[in-house]
Steps between C-alpha positions, in 0.01 A plus 500: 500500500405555085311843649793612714791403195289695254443809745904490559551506134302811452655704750795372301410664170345786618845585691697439146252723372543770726856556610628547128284749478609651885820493378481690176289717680807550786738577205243745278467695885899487568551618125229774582725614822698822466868323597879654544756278472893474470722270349871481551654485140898508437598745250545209211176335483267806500413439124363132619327613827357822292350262294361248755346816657339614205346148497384520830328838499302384198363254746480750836459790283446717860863392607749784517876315505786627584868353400753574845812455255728356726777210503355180683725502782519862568100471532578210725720665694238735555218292619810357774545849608177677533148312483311402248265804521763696371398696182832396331402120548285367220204338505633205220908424501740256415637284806781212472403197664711496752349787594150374597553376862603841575244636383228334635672523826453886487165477359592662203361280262064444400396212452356395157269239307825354286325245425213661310789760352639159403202374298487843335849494404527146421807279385578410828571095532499461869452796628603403890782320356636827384602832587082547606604238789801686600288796576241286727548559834311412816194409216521800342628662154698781575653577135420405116782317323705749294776365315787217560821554508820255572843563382651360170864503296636793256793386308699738267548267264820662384658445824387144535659393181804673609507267816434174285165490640202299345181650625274308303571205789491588879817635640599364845635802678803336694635477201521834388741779628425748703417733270305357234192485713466796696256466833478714772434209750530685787188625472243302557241562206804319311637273726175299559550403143782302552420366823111395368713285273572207789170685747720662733285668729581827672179543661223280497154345665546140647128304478416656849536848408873489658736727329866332407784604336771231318798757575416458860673122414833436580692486177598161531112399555365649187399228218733473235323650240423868714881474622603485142308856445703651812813346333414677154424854631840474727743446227288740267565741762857374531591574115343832512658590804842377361434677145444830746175535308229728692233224457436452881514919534125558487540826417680433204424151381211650259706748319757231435284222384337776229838563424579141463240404280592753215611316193909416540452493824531143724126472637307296271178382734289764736243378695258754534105561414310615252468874594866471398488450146517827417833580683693159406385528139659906527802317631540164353368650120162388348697286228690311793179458773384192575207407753529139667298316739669463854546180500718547219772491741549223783715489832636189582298364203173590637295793328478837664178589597352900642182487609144556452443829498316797421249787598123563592285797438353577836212732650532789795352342782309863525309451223378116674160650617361702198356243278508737139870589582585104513314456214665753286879411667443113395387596207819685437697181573291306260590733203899513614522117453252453294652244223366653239787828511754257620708594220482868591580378885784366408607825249441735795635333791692183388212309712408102399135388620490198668143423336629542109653194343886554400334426149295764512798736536685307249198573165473853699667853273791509786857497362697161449736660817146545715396134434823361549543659868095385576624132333774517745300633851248232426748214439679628834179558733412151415752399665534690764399431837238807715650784645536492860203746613452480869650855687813356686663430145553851487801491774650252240613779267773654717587217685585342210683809345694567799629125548585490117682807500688456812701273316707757286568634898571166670711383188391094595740289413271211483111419362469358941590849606370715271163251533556654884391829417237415337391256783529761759262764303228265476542370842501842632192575239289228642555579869274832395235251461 
């Protein structure tokens, strides 16, 4: 038994001995490897990914890479039209989350060892627990966490004090008129953050697998709190309707909210995301911005709540069976995120890492206005519940567009009938499945 123990032992050591050394000796022969690659880049982070590929090349200095300078979802839009062996799809881009099922259903997507390219990047808590989970599917990683995102509150300040608001204590929005807090809640990006507040579900999983809807309910049926949210978005819809505002035109809605917001105007709160600061600062004035967490502002006393979002960098499943290609492409991905140039991340593209503290952002050279808005998408995703990722979610958008905005056609006279039209979309939606 002593003579068998100590014979298992050495095999033991001699394989720790030996497969560091295979391993460096896998990367020195991928580094050695004459490689072509692409990487999707969108026009404003170039000086970040230029960078990261600089970095990388010093490492794989026999890697030629090429930036495809393209938006995200025109390169998307792409890879859904053509193939993936397309010369015009790169071999590294950016990919939403919601976008992954899709993806791997059209074999679009490599596979890749995240959780190595985890332990090289580090910061990462739990990394199943996080965006890395989200892209897990069937056992497999199919993307690298990118960046979070989840909406939060811009207040002109200006306008707020001319509406007797206090923003330094939430603001339940009930209570406010129709125009103070301006959100397009016919579309659904928007309206889940309202209906999160009491969990209304528009489409969901049951513990079988079973998809459900709550607006398949009768009206009468639904639990207080969720009939309460229906209630809300009726007679916010009634007093914009009545005020002949084009809030439910959706079409115009966004010109008129920008207008809204300008100081001296009525709109005080916009819910909207980070990659908006920018344009509500333009229109609201940098002395009068202010960036809130979204739960800043409650509905029916409860705290709105977006959701977990955010985006993964993501390999062409053509590159899957040459080994120095994967090694350069996740190599890539490890330099994009890598914490280290988080600041210049967030300078290029307005990205937050899931894997860097909101400290670290906070002692980092960004401006006050940067760290407030990465205070205030941290504060929100923390309360926020995941995205809904699975592919059927996608017939949610319209459906719940078209029921919204049937309203300003129907002209209901009650929260029962214009709860009707909404009913009837989602029963007709879930028929489909």
């Amino acid at each position: 038994m002593k003579k068998t123990m100590i014979l298992v032992l050495a095999c033991a050591l001699l394989f720790g001995a030996i497969f560091p050394v295979m391993a460096a000796a896998e990367k020195e022969a991928a580094a050695a490897v004459p490689v072509a690659i692409s990487v999707q880049v969108e026009s404003s982070w170039l000086p970040h990914y230029q960078a990261a590929i600089e970095r990388v090349q010093a490492k794989f200095p026999n890697a030629t890479i090429t930036l495809i300078e393209t938006g995200s979802f025109d390169h998307l839009d792409v890879i859904d039209s053509t193939a993936v062996t397309n010369p015009d799809v790169a071999d590294v881009f950016a990919l939403p989350a919601d976008r992954i099922y899709g993806l791997v259903k059209n074999e679009a997507l490599a596979g890749i060892d995240a959780r190595a390219m985890a332990n090289n990047v580090g910061g990462f808590a739990s990394y199943d627990a996080g965006l890395g989970g989200n892209f897990k599917i069937n056992g497999e990683y199919m993307a690298f966490p990118y960046n979070i995102e989840t909406l939060i509150n811009f207040v002109n300040s200006a306008n707020a004090r001319a509406a007797g608001l206090d923003m330094s204590k939430p603001v339940e929005f009930t209570a406010l008129n129709h125009e103070t807090m301006l959100v397009p809640a016919f579309n659904a990006w928007f309206g889940v953050a309202l209906l999160n507040s009491a969990g209304v579900e528009l489409l969901g999983k049951d513990s079988k697998g079973v998809l459900f809807s709550d607006l398949t309910m009768d009206y009468a049926s639904l639990p207080a709190d969720k009939k309460a949210v229906i209630l809300a978005l009726f007679n916010y819809w009634k007093a914009h309707n009545t005020a002949g505002t084009p809030m439910w035109d959706s079409g115009a809605a966004w010109g008129y909210m920008d207008e809204q917001f300008a100081p001296g105007k009525k709109a005080a709160i916009r819910l909207e995301g980070p990659w908006s600061t920018g344009a509500l600062t333009g229109h609201a004035g940098a002395e009068n911005i202010q960036i809130l967490p979204i739960t800043q502002v409650t509905l029916n006393g409860k705290p709105l709540a977006h959701w977990k979002g955010g985006w993964g960098l993501g390999v062409n499943a053509r590159v899957e069976d040459d080994a120095a290609k994967m090694a350069v492409a996740q190599a890539i991905i490890e330099e994009i995120v890598n914490p280290k140039f988080a600041e210049s991340l967030f300078k290029a593209a307005g990205k937050i890492l899931e894997n860097v503290p909101a400290a670290t952002y906070q002692a980092s050279g960004l401006s006050a206005a940067d760290k407030t808005v990465i205070a205030a998408v941290v504060a929100s995703y923390k309360n926020a519940p995941a995205r809904p990722l699975f592919t059927e979610w996608g017939q949610v958008w319209s459906t719940w567009e078209n029921g919204m905005l049937s309203w300003s056609a129907v002209k209901p006279a009650t929260v029962e009938a214009a709860y009707s039209e909404l009913q009837a979309a989602f029963k007709a939606m879930m028929a489909n499945f």
